[in-house]
N, C-alpha and C positions, 0 to 999 in steps of 0.2 A: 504494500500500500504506500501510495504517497505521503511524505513526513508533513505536509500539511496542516494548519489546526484548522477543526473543523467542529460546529458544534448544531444539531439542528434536534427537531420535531418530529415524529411521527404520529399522528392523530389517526382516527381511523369510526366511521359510522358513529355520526353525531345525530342523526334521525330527527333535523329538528321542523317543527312541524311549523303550518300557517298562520295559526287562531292561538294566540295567549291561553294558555289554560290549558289547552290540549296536551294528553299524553298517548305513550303510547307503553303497553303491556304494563301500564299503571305510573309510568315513570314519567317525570316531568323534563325532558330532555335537554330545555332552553335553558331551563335552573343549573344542571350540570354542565352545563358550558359557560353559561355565568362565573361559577365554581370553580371550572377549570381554567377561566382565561389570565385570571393574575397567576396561578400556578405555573401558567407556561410565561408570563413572562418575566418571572424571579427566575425561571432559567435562563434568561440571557442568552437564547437561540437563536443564529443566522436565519435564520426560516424555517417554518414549520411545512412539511406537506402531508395535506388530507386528504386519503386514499379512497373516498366514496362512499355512497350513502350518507352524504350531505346532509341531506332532508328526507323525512319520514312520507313524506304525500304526494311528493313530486309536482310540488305549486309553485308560483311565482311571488307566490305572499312569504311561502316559507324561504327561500334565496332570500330575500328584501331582509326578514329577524335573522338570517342568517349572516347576512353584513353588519346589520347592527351589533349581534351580538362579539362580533372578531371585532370591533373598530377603535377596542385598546390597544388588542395588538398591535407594536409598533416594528415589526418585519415583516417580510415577507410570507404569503400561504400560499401555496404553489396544490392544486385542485386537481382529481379524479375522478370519476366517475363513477357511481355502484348501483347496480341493479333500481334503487329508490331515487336516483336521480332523472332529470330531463334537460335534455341537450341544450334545444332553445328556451326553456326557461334562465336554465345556469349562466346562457350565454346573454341574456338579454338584463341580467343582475349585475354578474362580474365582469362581461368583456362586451360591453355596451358598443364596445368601436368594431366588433365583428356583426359579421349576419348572423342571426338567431335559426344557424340552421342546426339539422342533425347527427350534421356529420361527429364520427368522434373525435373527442377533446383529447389530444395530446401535447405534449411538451418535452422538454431536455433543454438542459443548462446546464453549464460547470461552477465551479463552487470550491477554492483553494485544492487546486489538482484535484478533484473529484467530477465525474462526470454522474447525473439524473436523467435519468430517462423515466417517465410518467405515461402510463399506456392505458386504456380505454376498456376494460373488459366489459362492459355493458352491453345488452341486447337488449333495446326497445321490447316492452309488451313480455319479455320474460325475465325470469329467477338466474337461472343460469346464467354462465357468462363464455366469451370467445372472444377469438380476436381473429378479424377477418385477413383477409390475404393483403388486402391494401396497409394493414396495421402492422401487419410482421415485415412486409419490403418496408415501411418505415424504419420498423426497427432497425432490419437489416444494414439499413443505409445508416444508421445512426452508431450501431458498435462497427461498421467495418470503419467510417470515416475517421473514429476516434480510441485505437485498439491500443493504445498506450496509455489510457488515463482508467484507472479504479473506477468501477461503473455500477451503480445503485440501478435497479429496474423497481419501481412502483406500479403495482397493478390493485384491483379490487378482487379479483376472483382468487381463492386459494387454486394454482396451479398443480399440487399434488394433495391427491386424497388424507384427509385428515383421522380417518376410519372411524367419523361420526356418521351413520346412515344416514340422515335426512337432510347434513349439510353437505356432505359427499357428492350429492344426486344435484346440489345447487349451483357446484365449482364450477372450474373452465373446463369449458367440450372439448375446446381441441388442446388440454396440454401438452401431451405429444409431441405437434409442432412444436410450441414452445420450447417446451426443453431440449429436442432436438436442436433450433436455432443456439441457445443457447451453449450447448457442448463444444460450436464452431468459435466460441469470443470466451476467452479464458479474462480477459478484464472482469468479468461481471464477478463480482465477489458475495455482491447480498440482493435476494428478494424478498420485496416487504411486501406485506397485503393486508386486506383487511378482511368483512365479510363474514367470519367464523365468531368474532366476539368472543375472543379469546388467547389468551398468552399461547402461541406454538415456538418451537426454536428447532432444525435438523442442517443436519449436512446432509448432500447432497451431491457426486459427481463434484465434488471440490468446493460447491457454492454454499452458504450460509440461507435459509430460507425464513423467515420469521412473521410471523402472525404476530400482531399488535390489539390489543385488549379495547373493547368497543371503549368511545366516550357517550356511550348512553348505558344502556343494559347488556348485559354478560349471558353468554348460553352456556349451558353445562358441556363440559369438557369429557363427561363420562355415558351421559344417558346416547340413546341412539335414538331417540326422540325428540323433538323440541320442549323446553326446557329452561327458562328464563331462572338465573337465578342472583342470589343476592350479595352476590360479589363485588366489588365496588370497582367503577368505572376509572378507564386510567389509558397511560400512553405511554409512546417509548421515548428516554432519550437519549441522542446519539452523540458519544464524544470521539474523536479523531486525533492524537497530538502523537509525532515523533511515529508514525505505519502506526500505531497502537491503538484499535476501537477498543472502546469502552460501552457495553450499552448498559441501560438500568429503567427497569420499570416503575412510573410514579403514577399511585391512586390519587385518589380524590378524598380517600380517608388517611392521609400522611403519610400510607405504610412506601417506604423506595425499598425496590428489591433488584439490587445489584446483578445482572445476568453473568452465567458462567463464562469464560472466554473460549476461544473458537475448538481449541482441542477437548474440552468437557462438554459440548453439545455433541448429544448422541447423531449417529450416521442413520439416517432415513433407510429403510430394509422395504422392499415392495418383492 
């Protein structure tokens, strides 16, 4: 890794909805991001990126409290896309100077020797998620142009089965490709996602893969059903100094729980 410092956000399915007052699965979703926005910014983070499932209802009312409620933050949020979002609503909120079409929303930047790459797994009208032919030649063009720099891939679909049934059936259809692409660009060192609402951490084929804890409500990590439970909502943060990641996960109830480094995260077995 590049000796770079580097310090950023992971956020991941804030579901926040249109109408003040509303919740969802009992939870008041706007309250926890309330909650959560001074906490992110006593970290002192270059940028946060949120990985999807923005909003619960897929409205243009919920983007509108969903500006409001980020507008202490004083860096950067770099946006995804997840299953509970809408193209052109998102785009008619945050990126007012595009067309509010539907195409998907991607991005990439660099960021002190680090290259981010941000990808689209949503499918209009379903659960599941992919990434079509025109998203992976994006990719493509994006790790060949730049195969010398540490490369972050952001997506919202869990790209490997997490052998919970009922979120399993909701991942990415075409993982396959993916990770096939991915075996060609030895830079990519970590994929983050969201979607599972849940702490995951595996190697993989040399890569790091990490599932980031909902910032609204948490799904059980053991039933094979759906499962809402009462774990407290929380995110990842990312340290970088001298090749050395540092990551650690911070709740919304104080607890930080420091993650293992890359050789005590267990090898993913399929």
């Amino acid at each position: 890794m590049s000796a770079g410092r580097l310090r950023f956000i992971h956020i991941s399915d804030l579901h926040i909805l249109g109408e003040a007052g509303m919740r969802q699965y009992g939870v008041d979703t706007a309250e926890i991001l309330t909650r959560a926005v001074p906490m992110i910014q006593a970290l002192t983070p270059e940028f946060v990126v949120a990985s999807g499932d923005l909003v619960g209802d897929e409205s243009e009312a919920a983007y509108r409290r969903l500006q409001r409620l980020l507008e202490p933050l004083r860096v950067p949020v770099h946006f995804l896309m997840g299953n509970h979002d809408d193209r052109p609503a998102f785009r008619r909120v945050f990126r007012p100077q595009e067309a509010a079409s539907a195409q998907p929303v991607t991005e990439s930047f660099e960021h002190e020797g680090h290259r981010f790459v941000l990808l689209d797994s949503s499918q209009p009208g379903t659960v599941e998620g992919a990434l079509g032919a025109e998203q992976l030649a994006w990719l493509e063009a994006q790790l060949s142009g730049r195969p010398d720099l540490p490369t972050w891939i952001f997506l919202h679909h869990q790209p490997l089965p997490i052998y919970i049934r009922w979120l399993d059936a909701l991942g990415l259809t075409n993982g396959e490709a993916f990770l096939a692409q991915l075996a060609r660009h030895r830079q990519v060192g970590v994929i983050a996602f969201g979607h599972v609402h849940q702490a995951r951490r595996w190697r993989y084929r040399g890569t790091l893969f990490l599932a980031v804890p909902a910032l609204a409500f948490q799904f059980s990590s053991v039933r094979q059903d759906l499962e809402v439970t009462q774990e407290s909502p929380g995110f990842r943060l990312v340290e970088i100094a001298d090749g050395v990641r540092r990551c650690s996960l911070h709740f919304l109830d104080g607890q930080v729980e420091p993650e293992p480094s890359d050789l005590a995260i267990p090898v993913y077995v399929r």
